[in-house]
The first five atom37 places (N, CA, C, CB, O) and aatype in JSON, in Angstrom:
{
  "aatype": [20, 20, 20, 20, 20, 20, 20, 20, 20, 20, 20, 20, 20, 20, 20, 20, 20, 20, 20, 20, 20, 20, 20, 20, 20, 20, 20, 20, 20, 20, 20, 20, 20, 20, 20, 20, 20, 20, 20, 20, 20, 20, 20, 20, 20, 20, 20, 20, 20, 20, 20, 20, 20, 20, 20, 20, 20, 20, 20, 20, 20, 20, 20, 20, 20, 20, 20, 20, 20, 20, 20, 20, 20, 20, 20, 20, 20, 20, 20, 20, 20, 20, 20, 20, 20, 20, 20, 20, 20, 20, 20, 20, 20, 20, 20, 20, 20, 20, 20, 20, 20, 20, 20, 20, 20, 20, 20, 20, 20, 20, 20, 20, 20, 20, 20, 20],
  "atom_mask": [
    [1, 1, 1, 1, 1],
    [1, 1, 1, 1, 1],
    [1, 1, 1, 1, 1],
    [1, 1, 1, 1, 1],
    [1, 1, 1, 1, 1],
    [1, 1, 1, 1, 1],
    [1, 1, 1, 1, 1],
    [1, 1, 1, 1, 1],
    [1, 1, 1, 1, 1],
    [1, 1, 1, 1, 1],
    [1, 1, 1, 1, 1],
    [1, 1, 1, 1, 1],
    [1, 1, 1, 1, 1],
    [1, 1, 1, 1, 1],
    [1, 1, 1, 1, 1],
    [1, 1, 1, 1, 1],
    [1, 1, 1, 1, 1],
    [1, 1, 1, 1, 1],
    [1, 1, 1, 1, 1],
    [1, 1, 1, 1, 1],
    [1, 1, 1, 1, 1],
    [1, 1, 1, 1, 1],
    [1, 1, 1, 1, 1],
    [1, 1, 1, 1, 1],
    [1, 1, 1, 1, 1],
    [1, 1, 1, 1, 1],
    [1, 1, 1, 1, 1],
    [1, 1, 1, 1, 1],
    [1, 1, 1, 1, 1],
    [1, 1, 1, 1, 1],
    [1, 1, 1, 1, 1],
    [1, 1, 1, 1, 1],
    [1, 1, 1, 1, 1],
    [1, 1, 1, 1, 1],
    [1, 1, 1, 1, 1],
    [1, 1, 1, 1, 1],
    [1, 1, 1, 1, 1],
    [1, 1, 1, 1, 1],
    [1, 1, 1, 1, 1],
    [1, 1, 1, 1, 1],
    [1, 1, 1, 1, 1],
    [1, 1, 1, 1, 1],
    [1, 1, 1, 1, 1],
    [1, 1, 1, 1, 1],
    [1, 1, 1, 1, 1],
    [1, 1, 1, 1, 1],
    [1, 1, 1, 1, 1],
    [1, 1, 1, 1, 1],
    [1, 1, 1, 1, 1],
    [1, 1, 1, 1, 1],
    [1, 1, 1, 1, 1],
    [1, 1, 1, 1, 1],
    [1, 1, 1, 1, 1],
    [1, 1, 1, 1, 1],
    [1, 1, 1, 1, 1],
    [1, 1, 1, 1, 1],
    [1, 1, 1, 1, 1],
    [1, 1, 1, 1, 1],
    [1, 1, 1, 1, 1],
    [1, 1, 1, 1, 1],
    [1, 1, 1, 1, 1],
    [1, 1, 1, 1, 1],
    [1, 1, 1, 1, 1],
    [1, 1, 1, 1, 1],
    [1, 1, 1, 1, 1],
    [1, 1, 1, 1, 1],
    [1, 1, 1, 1, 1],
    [1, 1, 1, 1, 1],
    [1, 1, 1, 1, 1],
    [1, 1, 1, 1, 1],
    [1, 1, 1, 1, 1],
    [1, 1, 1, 1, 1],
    [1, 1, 1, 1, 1],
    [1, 1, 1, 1, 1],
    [1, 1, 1, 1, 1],
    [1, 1, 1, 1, 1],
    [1, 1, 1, 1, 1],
    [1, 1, 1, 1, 1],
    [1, 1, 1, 1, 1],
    [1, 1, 1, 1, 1],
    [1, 1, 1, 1, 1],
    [1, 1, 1, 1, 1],
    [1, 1, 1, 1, 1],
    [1, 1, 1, 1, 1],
    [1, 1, 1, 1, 1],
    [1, 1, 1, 1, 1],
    [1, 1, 1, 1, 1],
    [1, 1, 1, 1, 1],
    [1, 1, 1, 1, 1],
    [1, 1, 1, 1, 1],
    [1, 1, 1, 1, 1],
    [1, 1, 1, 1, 1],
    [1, 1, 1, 1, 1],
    [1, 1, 1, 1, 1],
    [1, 1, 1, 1, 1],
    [1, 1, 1, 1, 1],
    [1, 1, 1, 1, 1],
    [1, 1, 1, 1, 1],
    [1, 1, 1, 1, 1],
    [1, 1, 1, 1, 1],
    [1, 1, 1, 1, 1],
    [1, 1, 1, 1, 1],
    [1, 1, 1, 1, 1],
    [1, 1, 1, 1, 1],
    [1, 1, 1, 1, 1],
    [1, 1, 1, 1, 1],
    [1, 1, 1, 1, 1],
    [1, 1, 1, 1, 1],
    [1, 1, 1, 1, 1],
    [1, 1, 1, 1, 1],
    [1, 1, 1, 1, 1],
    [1, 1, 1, 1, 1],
    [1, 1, 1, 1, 1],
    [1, 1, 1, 1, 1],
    [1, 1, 1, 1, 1],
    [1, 1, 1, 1, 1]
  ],
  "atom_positions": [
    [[-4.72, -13.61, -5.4], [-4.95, -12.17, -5.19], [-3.61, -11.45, -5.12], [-5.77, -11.92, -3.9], [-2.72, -12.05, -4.5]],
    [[-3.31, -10.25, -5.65], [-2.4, -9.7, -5.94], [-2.01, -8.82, -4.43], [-2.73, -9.01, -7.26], [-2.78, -8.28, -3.64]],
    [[-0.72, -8.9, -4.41], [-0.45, -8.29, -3.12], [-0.29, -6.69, -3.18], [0.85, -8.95, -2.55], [0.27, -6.13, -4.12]],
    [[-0.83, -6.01, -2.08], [-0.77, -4.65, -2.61], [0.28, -4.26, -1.21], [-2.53, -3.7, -2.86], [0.29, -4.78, -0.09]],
    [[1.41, -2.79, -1.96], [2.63, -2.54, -1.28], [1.84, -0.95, -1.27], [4.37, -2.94, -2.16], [0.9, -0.56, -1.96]],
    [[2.6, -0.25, -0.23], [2.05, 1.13, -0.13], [3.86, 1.73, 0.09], [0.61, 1.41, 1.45], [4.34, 1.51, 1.2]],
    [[4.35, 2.11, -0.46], [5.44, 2.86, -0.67], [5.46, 4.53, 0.34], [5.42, 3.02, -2.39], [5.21, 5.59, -0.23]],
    [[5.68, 4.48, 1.32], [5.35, 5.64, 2.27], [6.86, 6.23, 3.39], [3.91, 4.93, 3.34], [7.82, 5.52, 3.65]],
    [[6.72, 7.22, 3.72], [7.65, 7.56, 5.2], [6.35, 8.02, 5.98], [9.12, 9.05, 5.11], [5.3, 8.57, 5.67]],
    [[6.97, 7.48, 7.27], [6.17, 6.9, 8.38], [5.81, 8.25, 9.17], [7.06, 5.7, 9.34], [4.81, 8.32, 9.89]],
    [[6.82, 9.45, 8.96], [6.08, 10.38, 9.59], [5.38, 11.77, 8.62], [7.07, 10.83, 10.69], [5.13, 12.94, 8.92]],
    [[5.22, 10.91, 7.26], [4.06, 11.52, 6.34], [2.82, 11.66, 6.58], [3.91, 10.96, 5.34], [2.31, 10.62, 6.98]],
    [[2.22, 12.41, 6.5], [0.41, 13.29, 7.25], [-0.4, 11.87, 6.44], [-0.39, 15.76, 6.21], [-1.15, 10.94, 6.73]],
    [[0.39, 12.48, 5.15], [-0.79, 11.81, 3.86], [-0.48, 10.68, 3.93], [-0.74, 12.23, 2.2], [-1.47, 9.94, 3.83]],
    [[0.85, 9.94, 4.1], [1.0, 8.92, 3.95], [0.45, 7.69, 5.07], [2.15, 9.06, 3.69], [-0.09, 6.62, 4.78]],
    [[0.79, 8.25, 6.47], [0.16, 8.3, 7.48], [-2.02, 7.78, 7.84], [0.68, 9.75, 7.61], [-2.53, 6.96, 8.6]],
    [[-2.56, 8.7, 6.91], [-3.9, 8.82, 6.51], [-4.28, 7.67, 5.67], [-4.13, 10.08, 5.83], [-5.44, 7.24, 5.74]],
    [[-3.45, 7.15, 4.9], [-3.6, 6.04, 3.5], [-3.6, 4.71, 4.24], [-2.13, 6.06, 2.18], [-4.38, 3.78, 4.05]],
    [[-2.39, 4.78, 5.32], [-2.16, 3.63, 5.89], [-3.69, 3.81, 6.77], [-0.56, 3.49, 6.76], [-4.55, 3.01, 6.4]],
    [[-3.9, 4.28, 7.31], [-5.21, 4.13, 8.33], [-6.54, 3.54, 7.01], [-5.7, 6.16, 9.3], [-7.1, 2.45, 6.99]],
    [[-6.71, 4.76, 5.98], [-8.01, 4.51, 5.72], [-7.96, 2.74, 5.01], [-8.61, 5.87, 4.6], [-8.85, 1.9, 4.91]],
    [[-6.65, 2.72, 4.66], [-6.53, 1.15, 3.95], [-7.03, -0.04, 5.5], [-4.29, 0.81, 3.25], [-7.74, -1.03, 5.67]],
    [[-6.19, 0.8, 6.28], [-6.61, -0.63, 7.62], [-8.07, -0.76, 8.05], [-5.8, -0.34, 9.33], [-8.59, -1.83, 8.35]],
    [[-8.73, 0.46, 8.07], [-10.39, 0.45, 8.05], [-11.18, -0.27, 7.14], [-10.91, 1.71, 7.84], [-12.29, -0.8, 7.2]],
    [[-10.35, -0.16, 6.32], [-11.75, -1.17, 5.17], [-11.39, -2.57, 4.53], [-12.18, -0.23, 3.51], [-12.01, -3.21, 3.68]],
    [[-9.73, -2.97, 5.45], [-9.57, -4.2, 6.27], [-9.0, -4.26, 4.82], [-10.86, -5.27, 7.11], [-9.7, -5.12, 4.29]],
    [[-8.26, -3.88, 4.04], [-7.13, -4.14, 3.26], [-6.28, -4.6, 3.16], [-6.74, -3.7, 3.04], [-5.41, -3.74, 3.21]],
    [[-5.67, -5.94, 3.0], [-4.14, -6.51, 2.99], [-3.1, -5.84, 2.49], [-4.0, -7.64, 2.3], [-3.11, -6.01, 1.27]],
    [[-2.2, -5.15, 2.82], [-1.23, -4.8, 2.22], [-0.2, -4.94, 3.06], [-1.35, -3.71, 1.72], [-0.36, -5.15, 4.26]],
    [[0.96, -4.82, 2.49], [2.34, -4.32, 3.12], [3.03, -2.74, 3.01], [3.36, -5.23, 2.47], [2.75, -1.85, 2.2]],
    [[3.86, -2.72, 3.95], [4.31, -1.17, 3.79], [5.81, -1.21, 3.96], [3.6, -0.09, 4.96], [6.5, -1.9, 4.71]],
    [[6.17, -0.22, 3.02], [7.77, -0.46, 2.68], [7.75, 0.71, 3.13], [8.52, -0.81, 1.15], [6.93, 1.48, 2.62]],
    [[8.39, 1.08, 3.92], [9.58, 2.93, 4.35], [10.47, 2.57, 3.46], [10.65, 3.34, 6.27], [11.21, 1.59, 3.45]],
    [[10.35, 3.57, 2.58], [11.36, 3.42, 1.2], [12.7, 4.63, 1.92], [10.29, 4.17, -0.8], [13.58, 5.09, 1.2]],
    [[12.62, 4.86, 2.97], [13.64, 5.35, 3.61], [14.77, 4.69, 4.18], [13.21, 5.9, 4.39], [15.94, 5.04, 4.28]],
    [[14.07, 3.52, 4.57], [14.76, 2.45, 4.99], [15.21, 1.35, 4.3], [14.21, 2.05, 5.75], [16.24, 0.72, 4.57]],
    [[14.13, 1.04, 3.06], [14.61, 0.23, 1.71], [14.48, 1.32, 0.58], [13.57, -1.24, 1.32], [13.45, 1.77, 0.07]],
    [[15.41, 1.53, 0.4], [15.28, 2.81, -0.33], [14.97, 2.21, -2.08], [16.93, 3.86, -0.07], [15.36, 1.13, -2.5]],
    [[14.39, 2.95, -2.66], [13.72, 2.79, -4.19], [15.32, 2.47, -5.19], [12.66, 4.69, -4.79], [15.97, 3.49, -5.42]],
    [[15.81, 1.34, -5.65], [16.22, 1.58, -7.13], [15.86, 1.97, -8.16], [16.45, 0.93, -7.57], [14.66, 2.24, -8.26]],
    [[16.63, 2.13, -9.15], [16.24, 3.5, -10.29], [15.55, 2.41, -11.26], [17.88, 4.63, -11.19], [14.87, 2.85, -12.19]],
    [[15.68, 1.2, -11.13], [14.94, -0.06, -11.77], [13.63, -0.05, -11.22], [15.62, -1.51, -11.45], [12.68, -0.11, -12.01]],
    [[13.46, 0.02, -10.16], [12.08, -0.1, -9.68], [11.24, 1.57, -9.82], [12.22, -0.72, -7.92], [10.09, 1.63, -10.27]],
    [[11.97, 2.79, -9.4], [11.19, 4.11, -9.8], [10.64, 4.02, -11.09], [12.08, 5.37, -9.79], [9.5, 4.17, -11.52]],
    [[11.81, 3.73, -11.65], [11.42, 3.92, -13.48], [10.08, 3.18, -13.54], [12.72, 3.02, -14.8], [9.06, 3.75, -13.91]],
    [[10.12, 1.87, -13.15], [8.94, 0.71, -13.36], [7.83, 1.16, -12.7], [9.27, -0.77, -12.77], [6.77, 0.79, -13.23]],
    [[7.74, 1.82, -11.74], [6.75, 2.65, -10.91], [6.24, 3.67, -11.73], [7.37, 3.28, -9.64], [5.02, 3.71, -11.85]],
    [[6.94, 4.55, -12.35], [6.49, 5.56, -12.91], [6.02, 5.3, -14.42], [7.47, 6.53, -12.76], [5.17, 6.05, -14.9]],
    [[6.59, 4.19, -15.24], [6.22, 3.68, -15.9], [4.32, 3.0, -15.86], [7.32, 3.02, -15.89], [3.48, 3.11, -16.75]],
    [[4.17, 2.38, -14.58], [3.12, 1.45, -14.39], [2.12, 3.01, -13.96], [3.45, -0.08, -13.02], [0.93, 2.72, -14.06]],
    [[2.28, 4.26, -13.61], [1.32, 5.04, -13.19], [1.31, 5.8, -14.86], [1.72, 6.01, -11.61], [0.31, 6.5, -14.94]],
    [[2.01, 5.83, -15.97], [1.87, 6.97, -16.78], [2.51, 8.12, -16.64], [0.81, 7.28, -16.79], [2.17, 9.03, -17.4]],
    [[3.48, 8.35, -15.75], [3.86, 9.61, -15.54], [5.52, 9.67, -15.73], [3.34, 10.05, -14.1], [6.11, 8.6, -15.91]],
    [[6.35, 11.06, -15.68], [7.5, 11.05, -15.75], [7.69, 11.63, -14.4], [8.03, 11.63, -16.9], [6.82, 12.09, -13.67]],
    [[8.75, 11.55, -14.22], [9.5, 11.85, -12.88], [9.34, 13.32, -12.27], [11.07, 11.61, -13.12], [9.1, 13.44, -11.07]],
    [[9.45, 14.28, -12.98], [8.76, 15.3, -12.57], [7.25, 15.61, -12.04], [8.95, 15.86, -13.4], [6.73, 16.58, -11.47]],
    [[6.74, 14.24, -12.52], [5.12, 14.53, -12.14], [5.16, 14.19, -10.71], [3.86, 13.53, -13.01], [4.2, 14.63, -10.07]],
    [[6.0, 13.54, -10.09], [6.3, 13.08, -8.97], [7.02, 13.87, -7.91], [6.88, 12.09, -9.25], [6.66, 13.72, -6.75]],
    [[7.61, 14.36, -8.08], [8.78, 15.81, -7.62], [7.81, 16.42, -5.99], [8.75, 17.66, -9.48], [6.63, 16.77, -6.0]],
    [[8.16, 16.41, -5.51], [7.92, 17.26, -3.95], [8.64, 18.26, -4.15], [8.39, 16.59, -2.46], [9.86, 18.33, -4.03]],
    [[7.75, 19.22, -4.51], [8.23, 20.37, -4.58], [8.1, 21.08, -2.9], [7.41, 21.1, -5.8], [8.35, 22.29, -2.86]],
    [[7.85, 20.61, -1.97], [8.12, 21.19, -0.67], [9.49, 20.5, -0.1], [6.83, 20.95, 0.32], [9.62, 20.61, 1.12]],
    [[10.39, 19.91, -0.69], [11.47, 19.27, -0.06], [12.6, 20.4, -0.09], [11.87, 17.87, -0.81], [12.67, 21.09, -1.11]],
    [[13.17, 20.55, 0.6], [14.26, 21.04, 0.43], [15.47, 21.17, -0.43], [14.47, 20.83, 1.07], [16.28, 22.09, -0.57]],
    [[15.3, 19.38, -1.26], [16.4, 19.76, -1.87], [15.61, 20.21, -3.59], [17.66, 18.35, -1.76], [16.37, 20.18, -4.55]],
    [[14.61, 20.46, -3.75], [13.9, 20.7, -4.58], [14.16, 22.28, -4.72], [12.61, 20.17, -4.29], [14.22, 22.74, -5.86]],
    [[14.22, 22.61, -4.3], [14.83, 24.34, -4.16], [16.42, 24.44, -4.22], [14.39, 25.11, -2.49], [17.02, 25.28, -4.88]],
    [[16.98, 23.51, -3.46], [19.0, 23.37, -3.46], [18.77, 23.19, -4.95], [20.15, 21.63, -2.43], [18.75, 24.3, -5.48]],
    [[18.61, 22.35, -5.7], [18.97, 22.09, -7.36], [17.98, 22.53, -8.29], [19.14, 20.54, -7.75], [17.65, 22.17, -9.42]],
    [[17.43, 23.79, -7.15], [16.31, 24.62, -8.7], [15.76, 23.95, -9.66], [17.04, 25.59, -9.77], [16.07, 24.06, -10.84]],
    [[14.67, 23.03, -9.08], [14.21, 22.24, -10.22], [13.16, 23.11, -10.96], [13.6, 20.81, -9.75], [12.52, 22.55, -11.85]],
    [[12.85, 24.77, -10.62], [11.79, 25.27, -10.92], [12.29, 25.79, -12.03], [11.15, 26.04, -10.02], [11.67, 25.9, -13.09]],
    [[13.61, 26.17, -11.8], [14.69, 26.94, -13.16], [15.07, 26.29, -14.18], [16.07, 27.39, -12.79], [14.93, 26.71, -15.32]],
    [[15.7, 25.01, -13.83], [16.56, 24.2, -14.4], [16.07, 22.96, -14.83], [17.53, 24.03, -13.63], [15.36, 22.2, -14.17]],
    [[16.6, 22.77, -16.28], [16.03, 21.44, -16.37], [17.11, 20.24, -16.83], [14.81, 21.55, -17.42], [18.09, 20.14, -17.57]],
    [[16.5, 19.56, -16.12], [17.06, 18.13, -15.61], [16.31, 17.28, -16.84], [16.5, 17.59, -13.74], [15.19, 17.5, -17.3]],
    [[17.54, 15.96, -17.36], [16.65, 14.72, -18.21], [15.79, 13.83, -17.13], [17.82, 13.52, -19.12], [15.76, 14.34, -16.01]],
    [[15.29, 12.95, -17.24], [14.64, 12.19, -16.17], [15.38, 11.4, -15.74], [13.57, 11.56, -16.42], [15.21, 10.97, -14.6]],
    [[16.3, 11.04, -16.41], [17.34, 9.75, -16.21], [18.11, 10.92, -14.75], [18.75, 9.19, -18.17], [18.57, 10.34, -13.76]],
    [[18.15, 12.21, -14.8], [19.5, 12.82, -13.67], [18.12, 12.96, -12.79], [20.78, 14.71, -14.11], [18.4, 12.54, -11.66]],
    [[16.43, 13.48, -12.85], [15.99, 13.45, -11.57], [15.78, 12.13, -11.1], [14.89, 14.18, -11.42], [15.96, 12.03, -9.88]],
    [[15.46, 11.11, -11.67], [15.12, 9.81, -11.28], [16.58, 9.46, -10.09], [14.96, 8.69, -12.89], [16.5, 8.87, -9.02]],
    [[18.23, 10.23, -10.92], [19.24, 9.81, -9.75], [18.96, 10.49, -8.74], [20.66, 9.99, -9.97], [19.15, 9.92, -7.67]],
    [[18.53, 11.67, -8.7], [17.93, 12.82, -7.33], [17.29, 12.43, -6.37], [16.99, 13.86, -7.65], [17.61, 12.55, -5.19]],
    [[15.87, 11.69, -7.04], [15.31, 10.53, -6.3], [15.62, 9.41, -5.52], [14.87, 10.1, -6.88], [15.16, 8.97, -4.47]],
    [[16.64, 9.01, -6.4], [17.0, 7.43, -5.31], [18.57, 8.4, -4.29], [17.91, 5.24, -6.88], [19.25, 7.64, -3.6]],
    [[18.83, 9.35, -4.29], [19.57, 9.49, -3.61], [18.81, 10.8, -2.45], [20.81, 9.66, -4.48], [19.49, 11.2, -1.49]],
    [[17.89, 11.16, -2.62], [17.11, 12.24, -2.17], [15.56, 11.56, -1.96], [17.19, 13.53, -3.32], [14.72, 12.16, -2.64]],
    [[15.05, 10.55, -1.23], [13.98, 10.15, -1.11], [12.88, 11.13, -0.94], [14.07, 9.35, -0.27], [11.75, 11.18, -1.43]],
    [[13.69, 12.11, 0.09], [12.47, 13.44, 0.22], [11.77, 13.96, -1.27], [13.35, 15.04, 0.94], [10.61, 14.34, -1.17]],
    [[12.33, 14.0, -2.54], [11.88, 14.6, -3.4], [11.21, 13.66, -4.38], [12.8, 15.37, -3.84], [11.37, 13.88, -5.58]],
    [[10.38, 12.51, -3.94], [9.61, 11.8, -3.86], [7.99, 12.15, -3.61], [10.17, 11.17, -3.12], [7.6, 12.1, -2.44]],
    [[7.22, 12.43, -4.46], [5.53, 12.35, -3.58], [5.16, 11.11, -2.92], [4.18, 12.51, -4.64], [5.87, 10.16, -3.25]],
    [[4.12, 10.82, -1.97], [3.91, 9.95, -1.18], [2.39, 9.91, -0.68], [4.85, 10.12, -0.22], [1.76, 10.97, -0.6]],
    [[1.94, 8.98, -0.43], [2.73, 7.27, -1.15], [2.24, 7.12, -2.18], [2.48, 5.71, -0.44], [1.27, 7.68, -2.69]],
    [[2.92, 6.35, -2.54], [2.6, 5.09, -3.83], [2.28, 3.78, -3.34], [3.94, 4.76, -4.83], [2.77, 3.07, -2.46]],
    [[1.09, 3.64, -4.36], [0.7, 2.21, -3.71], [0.68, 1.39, -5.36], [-1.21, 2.24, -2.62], [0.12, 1.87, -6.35]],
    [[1.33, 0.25, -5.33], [1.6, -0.36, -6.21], [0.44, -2.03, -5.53], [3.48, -0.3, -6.4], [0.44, -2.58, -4.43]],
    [[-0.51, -2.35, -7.05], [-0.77, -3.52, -6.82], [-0.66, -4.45, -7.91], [-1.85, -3.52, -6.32], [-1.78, -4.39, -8.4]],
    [[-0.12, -5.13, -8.47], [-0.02, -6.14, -9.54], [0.68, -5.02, -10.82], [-1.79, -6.96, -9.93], [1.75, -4.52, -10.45]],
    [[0.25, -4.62, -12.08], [0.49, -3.64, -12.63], [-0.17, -2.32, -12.59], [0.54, -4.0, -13.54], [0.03, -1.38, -13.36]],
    [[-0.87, -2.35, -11.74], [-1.54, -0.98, -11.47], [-0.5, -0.37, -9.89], [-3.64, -1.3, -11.1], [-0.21, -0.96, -8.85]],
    [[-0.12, 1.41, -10.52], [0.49, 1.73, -9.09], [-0.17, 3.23, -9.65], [2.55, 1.44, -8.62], [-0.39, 3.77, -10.74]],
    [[-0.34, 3.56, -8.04], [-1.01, 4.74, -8.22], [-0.42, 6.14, -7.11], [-2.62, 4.29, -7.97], [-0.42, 5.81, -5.92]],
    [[-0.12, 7.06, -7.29], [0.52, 8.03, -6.51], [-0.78, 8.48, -5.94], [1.47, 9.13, -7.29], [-1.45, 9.21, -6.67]],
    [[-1.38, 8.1, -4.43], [-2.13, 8.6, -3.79], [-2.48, 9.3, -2.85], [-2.39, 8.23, -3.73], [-2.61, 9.08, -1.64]],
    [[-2.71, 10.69, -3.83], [-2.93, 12.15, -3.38], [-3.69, 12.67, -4.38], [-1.66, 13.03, -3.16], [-3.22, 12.86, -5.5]],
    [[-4.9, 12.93, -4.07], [-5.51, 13.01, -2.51], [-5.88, 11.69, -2.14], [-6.88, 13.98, -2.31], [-6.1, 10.91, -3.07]],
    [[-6.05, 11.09, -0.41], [-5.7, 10.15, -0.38], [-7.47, 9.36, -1.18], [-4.98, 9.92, 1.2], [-7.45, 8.16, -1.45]],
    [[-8.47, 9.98, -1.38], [-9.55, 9.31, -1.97], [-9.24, 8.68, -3.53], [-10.73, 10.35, -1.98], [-9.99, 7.96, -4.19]],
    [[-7.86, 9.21, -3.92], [-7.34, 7.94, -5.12], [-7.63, 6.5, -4.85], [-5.69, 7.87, -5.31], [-8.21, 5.89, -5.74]],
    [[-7.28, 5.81, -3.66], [-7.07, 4.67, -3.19], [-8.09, 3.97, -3.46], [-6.77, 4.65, -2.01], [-7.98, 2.74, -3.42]],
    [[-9.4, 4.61, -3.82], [-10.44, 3.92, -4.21], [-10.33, 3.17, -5.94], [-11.62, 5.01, -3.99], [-10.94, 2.2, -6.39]],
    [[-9.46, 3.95, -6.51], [-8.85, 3.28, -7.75], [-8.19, 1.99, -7.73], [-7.92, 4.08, -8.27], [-8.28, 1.22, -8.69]],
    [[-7.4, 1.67, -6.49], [-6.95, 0.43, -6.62], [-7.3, -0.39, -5.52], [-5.66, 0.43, -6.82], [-6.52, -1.32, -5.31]],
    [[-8.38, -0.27, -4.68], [-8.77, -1.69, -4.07], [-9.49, -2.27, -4.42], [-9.1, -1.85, -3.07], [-9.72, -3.36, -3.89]]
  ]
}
């Protein structure tokens, strides 16, 4: 059985909510604070790769530094937000839950039903 990781910060609402509804319906997983192990640009890419999406689809646009480098104005290749990312975790959506090759950015948190 494939191990499932939930990619989260610990004082995230949503992220927070994912971890609970996963422990209710008695889910194995692990949980990485990618704050604390923070994401390489090897592993984002592969993340964003395994969901279908580019790096902007991902973007927290409520972060702060999402407004400092006008991502609403300006455009960035993915290769310079993907560096934004691993050096700016806040401008990250949350969480991601990665299981085998399926990873899924879950929000709203009733995604999660896609990958258990």
């Amino acid at each position: 059985m494939e191990k499932m990781i939930v990619y989260h910060k610990p004082t995230c609402t949503t992220s927070r909510k994912v971890i609970k509804a996963l422990e209710e319906k008695g889910v194995d997983f692990e949980k990485v604070n990618y704050y604390k192990k923070p994401f390489t640009k090897t592993k984002l890419k592969n993340l964003l790769r395994a969901m279908n999406m580019k790096a902007q689809d991902i973007l927290r646009k409520r972060a702060k530094e999402y407004k400092e480098f006008d991502f609403k104005n300006k455009k960035y290749t993915q290769a310079e937000i993907i560096d934004f990312m691993v050096q700016y975790p806040d401008l990250i959506e949350r969480p991601i839950i990665e299981k085998g090759d399926k990873v899924i950015l879950a929000r709203p948190i009733e995604k999660i039903e896609e990958i258990i």
